[in-house]
BAGUZA-61393 format. One record per atom (N, C-alpha, C, CB): x, y, z; residue in three letters. Coordinates in steps of 0.001 Angstrom, whole numbers, padded with zeros to 6 digits, always signed. Each point is the difference from the previous one (the first is absolute). Glycine has a CB too. Layout:
N
XYZALA ...
***
This chain:
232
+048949+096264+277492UNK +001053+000000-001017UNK -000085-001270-000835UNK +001481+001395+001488UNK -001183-001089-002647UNK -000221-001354-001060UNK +001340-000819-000252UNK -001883+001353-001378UNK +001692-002809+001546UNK +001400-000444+000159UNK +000808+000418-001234UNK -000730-001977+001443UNK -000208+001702-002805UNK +000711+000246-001524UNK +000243+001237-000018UNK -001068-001559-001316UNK +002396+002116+000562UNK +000298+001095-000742UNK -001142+000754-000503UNK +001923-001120-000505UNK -002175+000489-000339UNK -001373+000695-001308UNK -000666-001059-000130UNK +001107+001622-001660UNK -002245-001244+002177UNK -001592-000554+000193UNK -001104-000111-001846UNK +000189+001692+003208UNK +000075-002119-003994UNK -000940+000619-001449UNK -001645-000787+000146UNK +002611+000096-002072UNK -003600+000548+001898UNK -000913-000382-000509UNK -000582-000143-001164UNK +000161+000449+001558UNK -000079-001479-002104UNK -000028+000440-001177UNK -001365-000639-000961UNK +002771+000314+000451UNK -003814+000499-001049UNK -000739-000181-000704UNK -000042-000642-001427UNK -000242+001484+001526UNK +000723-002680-001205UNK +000504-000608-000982UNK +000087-001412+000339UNK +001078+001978-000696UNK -002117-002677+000293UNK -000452-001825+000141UNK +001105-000607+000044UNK -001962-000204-001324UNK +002774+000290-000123UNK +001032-000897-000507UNK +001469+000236+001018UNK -001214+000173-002765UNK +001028+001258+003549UNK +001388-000037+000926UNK -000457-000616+001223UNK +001186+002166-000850UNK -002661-002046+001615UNK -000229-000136+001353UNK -000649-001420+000368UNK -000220+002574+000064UNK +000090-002639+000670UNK -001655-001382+000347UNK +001165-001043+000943UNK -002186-000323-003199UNK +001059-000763+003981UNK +000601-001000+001034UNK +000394-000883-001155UNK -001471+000151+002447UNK +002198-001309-001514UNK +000765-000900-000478UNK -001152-000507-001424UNK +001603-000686+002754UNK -000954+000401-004239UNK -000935-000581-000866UNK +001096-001132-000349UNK -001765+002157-000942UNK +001148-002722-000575UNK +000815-000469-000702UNK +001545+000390+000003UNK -002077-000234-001010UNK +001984+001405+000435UNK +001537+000373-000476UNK +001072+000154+000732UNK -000981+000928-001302UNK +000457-000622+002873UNK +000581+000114+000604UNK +000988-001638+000968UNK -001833+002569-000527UNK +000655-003441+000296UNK +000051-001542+000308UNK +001533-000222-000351UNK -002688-000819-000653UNK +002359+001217-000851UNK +001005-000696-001226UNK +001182+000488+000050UNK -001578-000273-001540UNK +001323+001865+002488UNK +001644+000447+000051UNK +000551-000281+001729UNK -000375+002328-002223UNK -000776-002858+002897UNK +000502-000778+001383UNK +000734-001208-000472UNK -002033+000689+001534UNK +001542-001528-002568UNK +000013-001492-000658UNK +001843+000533-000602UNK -003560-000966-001053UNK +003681+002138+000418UNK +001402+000266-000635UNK +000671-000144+000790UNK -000307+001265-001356UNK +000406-000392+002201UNK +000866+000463+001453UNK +000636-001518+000853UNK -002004+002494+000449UNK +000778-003184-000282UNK +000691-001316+000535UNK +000643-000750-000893UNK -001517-000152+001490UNK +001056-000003-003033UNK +000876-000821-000750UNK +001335+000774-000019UNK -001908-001086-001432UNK +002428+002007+001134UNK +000863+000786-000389UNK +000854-000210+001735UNK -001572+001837-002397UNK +000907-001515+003169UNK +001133-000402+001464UNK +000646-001400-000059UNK -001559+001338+001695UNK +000620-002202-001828UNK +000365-001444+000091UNK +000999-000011-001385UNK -002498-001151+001348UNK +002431+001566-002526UNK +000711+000024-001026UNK +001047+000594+000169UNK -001568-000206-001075UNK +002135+001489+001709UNK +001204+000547+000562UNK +000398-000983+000806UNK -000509+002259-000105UNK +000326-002350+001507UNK +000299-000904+001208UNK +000862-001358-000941UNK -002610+000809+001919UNK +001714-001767-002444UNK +000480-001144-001040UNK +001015+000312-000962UNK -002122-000783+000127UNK +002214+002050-001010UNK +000901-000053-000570UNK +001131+000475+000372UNK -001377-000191-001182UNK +001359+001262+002469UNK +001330+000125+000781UNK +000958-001341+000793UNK -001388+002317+000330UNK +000319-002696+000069UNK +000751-001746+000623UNK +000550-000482-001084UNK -001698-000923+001675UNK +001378+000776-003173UNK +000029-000901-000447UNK +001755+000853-001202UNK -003540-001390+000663UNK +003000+002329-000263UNK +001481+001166-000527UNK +001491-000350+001089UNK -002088+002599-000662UNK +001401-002822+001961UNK +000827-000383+000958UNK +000602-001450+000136UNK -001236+001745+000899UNK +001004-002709-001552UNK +000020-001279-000127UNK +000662+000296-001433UNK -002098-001150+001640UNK +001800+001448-002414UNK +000808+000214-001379UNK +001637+000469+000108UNK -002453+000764-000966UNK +001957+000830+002006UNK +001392+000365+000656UNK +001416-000959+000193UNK -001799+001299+001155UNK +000663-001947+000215UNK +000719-000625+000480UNK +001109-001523-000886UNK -002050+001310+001874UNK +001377-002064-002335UNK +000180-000581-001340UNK +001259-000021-000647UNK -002039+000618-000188UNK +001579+000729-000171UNK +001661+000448-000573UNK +000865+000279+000091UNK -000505+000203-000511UNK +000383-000045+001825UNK +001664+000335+000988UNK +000731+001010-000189UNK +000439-001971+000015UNK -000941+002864-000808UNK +000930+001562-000436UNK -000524+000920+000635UNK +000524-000319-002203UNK +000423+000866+003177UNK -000481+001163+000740UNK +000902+000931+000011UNK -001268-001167+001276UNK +000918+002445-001724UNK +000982+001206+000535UNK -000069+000585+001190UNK +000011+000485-001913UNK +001098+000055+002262UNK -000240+000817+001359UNK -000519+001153-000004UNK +001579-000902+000694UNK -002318+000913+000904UNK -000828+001414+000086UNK +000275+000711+001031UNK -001709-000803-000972UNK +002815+000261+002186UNK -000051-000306+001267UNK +000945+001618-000510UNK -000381-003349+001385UNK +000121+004307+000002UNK +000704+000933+000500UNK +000916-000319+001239UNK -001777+001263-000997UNK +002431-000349+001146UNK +000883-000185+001202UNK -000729+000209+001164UNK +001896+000682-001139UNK -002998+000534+000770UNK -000988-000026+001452UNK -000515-000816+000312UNK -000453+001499-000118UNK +000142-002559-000864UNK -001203-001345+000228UNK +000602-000841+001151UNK -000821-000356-002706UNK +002115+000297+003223UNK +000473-000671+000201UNK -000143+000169+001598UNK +001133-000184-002340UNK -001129+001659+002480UNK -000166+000826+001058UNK -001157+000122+000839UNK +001358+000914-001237UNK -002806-001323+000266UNK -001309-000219+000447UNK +000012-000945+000688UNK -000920+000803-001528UNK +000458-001057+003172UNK -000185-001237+000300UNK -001817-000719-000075UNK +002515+000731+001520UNK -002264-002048-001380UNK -001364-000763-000179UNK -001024+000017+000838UNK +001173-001233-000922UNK -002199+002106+000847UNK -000949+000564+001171UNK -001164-001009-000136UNK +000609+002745-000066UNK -000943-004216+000243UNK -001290-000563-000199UNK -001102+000558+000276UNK +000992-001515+000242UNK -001387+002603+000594UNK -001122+000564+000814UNK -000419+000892-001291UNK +000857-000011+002896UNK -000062+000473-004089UNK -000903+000760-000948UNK -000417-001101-000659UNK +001031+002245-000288UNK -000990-003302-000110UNK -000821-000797-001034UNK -001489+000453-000139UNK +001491-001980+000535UNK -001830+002653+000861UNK -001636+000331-000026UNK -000244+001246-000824UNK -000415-000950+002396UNK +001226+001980-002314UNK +000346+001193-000887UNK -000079-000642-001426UNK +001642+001338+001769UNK -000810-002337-001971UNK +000202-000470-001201UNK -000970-000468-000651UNK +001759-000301+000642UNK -002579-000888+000145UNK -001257-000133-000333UNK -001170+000630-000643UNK +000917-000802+001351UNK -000552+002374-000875UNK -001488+001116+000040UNK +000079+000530-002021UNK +000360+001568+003649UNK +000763-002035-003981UNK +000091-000186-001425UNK -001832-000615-000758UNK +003302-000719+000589UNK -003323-000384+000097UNK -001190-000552-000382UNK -001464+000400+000373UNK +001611-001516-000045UNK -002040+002517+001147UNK -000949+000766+000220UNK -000074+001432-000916UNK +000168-001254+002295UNK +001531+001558-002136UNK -000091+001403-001210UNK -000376-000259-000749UNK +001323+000971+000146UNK -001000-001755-001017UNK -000615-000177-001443UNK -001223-000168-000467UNK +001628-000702-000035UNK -001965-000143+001746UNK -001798-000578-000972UNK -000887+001343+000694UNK -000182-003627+000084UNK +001050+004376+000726UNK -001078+001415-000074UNK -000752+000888-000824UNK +001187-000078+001165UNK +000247-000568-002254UNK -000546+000721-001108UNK -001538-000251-000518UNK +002439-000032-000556UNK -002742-000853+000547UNK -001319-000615-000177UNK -001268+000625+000600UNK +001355-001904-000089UNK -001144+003161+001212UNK -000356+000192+000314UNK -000282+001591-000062UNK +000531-002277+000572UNK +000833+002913-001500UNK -000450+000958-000128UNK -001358+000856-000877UNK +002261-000645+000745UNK -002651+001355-000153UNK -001509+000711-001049UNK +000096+000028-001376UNK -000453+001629+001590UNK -000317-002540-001780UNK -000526+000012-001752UNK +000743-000829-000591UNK -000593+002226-000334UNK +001324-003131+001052UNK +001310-000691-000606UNK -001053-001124-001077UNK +002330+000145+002597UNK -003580-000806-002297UNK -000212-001061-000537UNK -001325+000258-001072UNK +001179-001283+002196UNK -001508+003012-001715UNK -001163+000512-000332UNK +000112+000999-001320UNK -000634-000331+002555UNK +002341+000215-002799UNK -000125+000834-001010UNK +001342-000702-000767UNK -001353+002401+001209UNK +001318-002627-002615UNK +000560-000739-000421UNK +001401+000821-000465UNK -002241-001493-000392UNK +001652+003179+000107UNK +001166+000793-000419UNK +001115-000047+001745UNK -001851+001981-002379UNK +001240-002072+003120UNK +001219-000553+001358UNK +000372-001125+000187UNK -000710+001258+001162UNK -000161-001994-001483UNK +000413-001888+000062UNK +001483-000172-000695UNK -002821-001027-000485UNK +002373+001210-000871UNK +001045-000455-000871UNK +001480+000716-000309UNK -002131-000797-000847UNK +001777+002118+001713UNK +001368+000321-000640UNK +001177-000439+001768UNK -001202+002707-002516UNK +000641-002961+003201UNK +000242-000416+001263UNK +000824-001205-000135UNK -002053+000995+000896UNK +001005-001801-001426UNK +000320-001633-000280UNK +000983+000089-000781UNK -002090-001051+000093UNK +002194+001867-001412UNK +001387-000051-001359UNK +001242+000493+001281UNK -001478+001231-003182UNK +001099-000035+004083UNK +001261+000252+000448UNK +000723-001299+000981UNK -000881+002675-000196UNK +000190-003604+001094UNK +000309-000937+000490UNK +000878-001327-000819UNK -002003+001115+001299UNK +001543-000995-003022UNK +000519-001241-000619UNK +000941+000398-000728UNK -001826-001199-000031UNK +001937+002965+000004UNK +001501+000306-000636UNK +000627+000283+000774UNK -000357+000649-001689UNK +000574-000973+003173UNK +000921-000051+000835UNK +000646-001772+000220UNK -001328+002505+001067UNK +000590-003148-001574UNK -000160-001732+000350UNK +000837-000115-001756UNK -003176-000814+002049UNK +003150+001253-002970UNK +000048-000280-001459UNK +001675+000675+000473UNK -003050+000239-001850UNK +003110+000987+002058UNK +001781+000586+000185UNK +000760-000963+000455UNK -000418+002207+000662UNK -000144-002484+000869UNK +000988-000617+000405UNK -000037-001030+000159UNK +000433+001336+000592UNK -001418-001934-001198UNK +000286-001620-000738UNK +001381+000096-000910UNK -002865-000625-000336UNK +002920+001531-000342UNK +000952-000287-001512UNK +001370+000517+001248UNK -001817+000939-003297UNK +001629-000164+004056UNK +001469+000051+000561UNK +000298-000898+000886UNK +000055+002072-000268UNK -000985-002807+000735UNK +000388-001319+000698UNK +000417-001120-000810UNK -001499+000623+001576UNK +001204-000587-002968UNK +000842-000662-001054UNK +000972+000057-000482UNK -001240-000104-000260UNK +001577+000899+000161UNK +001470+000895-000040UNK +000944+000487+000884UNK -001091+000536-001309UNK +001018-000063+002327UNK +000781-000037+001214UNK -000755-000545+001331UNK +001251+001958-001097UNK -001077-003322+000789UNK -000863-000879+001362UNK +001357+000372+001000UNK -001774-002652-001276UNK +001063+002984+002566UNK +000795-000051+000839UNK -000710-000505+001867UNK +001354+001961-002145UNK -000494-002514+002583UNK -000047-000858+001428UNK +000014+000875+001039UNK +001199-001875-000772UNK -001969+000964+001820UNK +000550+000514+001732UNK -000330-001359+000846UNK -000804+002990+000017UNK +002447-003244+000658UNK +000222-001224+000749UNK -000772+000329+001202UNK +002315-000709-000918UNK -003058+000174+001291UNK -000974+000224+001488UNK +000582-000565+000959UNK -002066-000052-000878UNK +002727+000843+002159UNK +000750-000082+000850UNK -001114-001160+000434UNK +001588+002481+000374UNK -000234-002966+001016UNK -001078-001077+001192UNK -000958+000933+000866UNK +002054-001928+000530UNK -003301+001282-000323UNK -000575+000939+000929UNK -000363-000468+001462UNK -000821+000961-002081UNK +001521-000449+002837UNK +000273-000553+001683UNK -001298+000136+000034UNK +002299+000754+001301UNK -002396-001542+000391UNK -000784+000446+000678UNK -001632-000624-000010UNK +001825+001864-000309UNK -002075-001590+001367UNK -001960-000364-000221UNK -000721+001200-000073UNK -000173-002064+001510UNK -000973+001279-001376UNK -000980+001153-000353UNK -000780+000271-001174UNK +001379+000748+001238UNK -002495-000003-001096UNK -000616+000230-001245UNK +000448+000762-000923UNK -001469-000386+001049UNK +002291+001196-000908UNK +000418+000961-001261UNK +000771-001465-000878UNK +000618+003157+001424UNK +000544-003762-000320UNK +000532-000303-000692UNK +000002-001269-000778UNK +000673+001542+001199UNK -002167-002363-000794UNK -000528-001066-000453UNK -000612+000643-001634UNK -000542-001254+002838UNK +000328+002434-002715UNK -000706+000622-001177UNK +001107+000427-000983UNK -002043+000858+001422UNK +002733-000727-001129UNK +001374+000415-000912UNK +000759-001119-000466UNK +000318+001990+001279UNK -000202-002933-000490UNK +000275-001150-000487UNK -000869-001259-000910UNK +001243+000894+001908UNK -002672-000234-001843UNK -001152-000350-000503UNK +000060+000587-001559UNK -001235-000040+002498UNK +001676+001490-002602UNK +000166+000964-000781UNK +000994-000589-000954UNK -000632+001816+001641UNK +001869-002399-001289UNK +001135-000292-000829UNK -000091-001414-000419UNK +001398+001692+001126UNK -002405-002618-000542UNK +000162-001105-000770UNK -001000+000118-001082UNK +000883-001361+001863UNK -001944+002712-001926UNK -000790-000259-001304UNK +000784+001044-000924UNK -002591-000734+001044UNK +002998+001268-000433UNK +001040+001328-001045UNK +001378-000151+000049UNK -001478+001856+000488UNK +002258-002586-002108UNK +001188-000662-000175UNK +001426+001721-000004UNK -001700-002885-001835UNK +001163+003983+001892UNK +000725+001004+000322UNK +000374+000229-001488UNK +000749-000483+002598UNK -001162+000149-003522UNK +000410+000730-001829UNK -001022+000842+000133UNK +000854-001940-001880UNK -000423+002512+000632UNK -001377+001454-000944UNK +000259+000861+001059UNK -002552-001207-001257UNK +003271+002218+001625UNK +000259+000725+000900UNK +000184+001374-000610UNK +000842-001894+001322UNK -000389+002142-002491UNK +000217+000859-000594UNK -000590+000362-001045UNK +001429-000406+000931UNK -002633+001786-000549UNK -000524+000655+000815UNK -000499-000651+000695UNK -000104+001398-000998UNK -000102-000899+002141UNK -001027-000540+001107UNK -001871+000331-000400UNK +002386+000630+002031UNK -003348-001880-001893UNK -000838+000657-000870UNK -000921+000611+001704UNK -000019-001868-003174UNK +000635+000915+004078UNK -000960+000580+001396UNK +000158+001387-000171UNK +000398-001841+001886UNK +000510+002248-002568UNK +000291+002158+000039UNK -000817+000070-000909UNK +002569+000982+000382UNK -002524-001557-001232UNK -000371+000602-001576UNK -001540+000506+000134UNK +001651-001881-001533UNK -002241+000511+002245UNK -001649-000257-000040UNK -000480+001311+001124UNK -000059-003258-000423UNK +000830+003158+001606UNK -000434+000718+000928UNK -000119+001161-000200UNK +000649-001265+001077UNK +000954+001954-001346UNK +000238+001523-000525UNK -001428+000118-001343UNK +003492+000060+000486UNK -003753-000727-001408UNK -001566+000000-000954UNK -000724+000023+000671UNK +000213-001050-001555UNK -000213+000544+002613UNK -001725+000187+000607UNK +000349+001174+000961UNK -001207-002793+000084UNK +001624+003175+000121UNK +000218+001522+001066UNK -000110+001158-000946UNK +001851-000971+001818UNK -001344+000719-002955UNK -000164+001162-000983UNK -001514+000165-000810UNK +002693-000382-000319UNK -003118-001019+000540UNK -000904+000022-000808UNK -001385+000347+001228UNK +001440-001820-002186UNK -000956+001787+003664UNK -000935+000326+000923UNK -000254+001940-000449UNK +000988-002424+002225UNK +000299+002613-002173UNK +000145+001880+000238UNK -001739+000327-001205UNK +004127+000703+000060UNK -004269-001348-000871UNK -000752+000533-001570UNK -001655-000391+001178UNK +002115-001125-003393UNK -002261-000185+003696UNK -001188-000496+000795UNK -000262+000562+001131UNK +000315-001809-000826UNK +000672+001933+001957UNK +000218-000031+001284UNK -000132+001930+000641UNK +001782-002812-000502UNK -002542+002721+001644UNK +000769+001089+000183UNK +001193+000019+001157UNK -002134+000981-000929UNK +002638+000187+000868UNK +001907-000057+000041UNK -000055-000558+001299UNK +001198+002272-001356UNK -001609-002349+002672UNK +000154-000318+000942UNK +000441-001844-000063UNK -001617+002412+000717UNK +000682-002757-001872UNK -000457-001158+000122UNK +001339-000596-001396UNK -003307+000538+001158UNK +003590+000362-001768UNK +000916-000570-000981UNK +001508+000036+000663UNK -001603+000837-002100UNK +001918+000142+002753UNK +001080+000115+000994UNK +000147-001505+000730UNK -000534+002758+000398UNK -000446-003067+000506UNK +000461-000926+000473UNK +000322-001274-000817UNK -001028+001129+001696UNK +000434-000970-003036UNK +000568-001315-000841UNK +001522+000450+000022UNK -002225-000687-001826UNK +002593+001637+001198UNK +001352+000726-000136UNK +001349-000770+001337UNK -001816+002760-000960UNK +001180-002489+002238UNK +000329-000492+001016UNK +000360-001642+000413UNK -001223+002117+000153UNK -000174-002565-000829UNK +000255-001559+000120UNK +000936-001013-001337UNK -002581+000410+001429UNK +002374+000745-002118UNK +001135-000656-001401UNK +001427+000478+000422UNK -001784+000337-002308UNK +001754+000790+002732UNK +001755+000080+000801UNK +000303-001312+001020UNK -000130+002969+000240UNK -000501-003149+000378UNK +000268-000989+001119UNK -000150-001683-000805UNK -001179+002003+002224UNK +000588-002176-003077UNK -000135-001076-000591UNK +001199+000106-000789UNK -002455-000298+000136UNK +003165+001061-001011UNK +000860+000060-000223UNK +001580+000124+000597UNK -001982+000347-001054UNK +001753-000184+002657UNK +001053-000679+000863UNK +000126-000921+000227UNK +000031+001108+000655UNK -001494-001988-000315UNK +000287-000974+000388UNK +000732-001342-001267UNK -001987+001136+001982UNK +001835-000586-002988UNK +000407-000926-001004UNK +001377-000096+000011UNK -001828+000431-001307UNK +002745+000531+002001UNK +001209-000248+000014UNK +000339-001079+001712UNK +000402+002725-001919UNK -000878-001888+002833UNK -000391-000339+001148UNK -000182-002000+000733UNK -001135+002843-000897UNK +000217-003280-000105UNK -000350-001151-000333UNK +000630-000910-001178UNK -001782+001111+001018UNK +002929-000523-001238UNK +000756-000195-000948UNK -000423-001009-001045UNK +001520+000750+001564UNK -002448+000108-002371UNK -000564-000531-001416UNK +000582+001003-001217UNK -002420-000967+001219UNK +002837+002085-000580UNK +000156+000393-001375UNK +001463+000835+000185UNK -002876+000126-000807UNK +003979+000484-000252UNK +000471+000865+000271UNK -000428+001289-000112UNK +001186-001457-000242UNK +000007+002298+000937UNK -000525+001748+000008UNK +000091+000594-000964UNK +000546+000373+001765UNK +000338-000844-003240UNK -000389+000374-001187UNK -001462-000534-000723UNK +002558+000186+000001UNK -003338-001036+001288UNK -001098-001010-000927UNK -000937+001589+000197UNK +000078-003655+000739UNK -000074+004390+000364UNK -000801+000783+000355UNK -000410+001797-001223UNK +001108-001667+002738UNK +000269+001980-002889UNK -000674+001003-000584UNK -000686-000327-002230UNK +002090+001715+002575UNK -001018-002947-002360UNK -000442-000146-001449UNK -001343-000508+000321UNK +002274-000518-001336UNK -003067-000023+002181UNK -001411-000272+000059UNK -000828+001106-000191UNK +000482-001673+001368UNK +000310+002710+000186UNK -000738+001052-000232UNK -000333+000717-001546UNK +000945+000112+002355UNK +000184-000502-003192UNK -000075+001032-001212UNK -001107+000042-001017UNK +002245-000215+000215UNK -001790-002034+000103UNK -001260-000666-000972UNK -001257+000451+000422UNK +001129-002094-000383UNK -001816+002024+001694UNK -001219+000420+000402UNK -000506+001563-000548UNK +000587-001662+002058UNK +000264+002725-002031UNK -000232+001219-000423UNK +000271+000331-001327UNK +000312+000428+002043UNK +000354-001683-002738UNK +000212+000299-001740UNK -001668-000780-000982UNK +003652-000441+000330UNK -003781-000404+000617UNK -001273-000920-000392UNK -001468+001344+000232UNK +001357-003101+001203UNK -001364+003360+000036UNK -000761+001106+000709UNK -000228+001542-001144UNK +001295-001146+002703UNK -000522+001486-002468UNK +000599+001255-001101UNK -000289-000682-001643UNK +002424+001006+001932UNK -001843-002092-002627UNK -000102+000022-001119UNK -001573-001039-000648UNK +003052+000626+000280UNK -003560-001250+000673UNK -000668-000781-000251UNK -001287+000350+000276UNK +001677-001280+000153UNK -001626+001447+001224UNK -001527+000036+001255UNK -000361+001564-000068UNK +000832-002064+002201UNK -000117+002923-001745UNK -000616+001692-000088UNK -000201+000544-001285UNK +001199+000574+001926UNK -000686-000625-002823UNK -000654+000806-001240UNK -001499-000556-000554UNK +002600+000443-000766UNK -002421-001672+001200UNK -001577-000860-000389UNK -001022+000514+001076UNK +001102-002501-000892UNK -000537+003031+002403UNK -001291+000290+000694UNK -000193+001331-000355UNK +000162-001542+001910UNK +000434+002543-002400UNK -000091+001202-000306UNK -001040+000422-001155UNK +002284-000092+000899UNK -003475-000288-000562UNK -001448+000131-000982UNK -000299+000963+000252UNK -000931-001793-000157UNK +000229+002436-000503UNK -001091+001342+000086UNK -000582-000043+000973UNK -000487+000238-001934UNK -000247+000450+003042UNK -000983+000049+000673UNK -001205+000057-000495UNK +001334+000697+001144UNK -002453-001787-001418UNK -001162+000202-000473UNK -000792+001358+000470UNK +000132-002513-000167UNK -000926+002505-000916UNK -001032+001268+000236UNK -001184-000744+001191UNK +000256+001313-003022UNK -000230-000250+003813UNK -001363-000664+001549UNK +000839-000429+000975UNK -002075-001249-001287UNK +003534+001230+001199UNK +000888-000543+001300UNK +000019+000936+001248UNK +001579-001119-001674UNK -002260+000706+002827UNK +000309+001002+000719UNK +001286-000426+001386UNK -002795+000936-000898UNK +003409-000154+000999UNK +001501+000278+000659UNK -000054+000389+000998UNK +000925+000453-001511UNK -000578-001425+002595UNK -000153+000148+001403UNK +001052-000361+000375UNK -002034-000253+000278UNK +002823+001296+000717UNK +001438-000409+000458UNK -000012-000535+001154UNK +000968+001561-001066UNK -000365-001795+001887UNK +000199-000873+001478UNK +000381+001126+001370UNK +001192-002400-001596UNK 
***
């Protein structure tokens, strides 16, 4: 059984071949563009913070969630989802998938930049008892993350994008379980109390409005002539 969905061969130089040039240059993008998100979210968060205007986001359930340190590792897996992407088929080998991938990642970072300008909003990070490694890591967690830019959550935004954007690459067995690990990454953000439970579905929305309006109509190309179609 083939791990990918749809297998193409395709007789065609300019879509196929090992790592070259072009492909270098869009490995060379990918890291500038992470390090360029990463930097300008801190630096959105420090601006946040700055200004001292925060609206509320807090629900009555939030209040109700208690502080589980043992998901921070859940929370963490934020940062393996994403750079999987890197890994999906043809991602670096074909530029009509590269790029519309990459636009959907920076119009999720571009939205809710401007709404983190406009309704900046906070989360006071409880004390965190106790020893141990979870909770050396959570407390590790909150002194580099000042708890602004919360609204949307982009850990939903990015994740729920890369699960949707697995279903088109992936086959379903294998896109499901992204499906699975972005639900649970998206608990733990309340869980680990970084984000609120309204941070969650407006992420989700952003991830599937970026996905839907940005990233899928651009992968939706013709099937070249000579492609041959092998299912899993």
């Amino acid at each position: 059984m083939a791990i990918f969905e749809d297998e193409l061969t395709l007789e065609n130089p300019g879509e196929t071949g090992t790592w070259g040039q072009d492909e270098t240059v869009r490995a060379a993008v990918t890291l500038a563009v992470a390090v360029g998100l990463a930097s300008g979210f801190l630096g959105m968060e420090s601006f946040c913070a700055a200004r001292g205007l925060f609206y509320p986001a807090a629900l009555p359930w939030d209040a109700r969630i208690p502080l589980e340190p043992s998901w921070i590792w859940i929370y963490l897996l934020y940062y393996p989802l994403c750079l999987s992407a890197g890994f999906f088929p043809e991602l670096f080998q074909k530029a009509r998938v590269f790029w519309p991938i990459m636009a959907g990642f920076l119009s999720q970072f571009a939205v809710a930049g401007v709404i983190f300008y406009f309704f900046p909003t906070r989360i006071i990070h409880p004390p965190v008892l106790g020893a141990g490694l979870s909770a050396e890591a959570l407390r590790g967690l909150y002194a580099i993350d000042s708890g602004h830019c919360l609204f949307p959550s982009l850990h939903v935004a990015n994740t729920v994008f890369v699960s949707l954007v697995s279903t088109r690459m992936l086959a379903k067995r294998w896109s499901a379980l992204f499906f699975i690990v972005t639900a649970f990454i998206a608990a733990s953000t309340v869980l680990v109390k970084q984000h609120f439970l309204v941070d969650i579905p407006s992420g989700a929305f952003l991830g599937a409005l970026a996905y839907w309006l940005v990233t899928k109509p651009n992968l939706e190309c013709p099937e070249p002539q000579g492609a041959i179609r092998r299912g899993f």
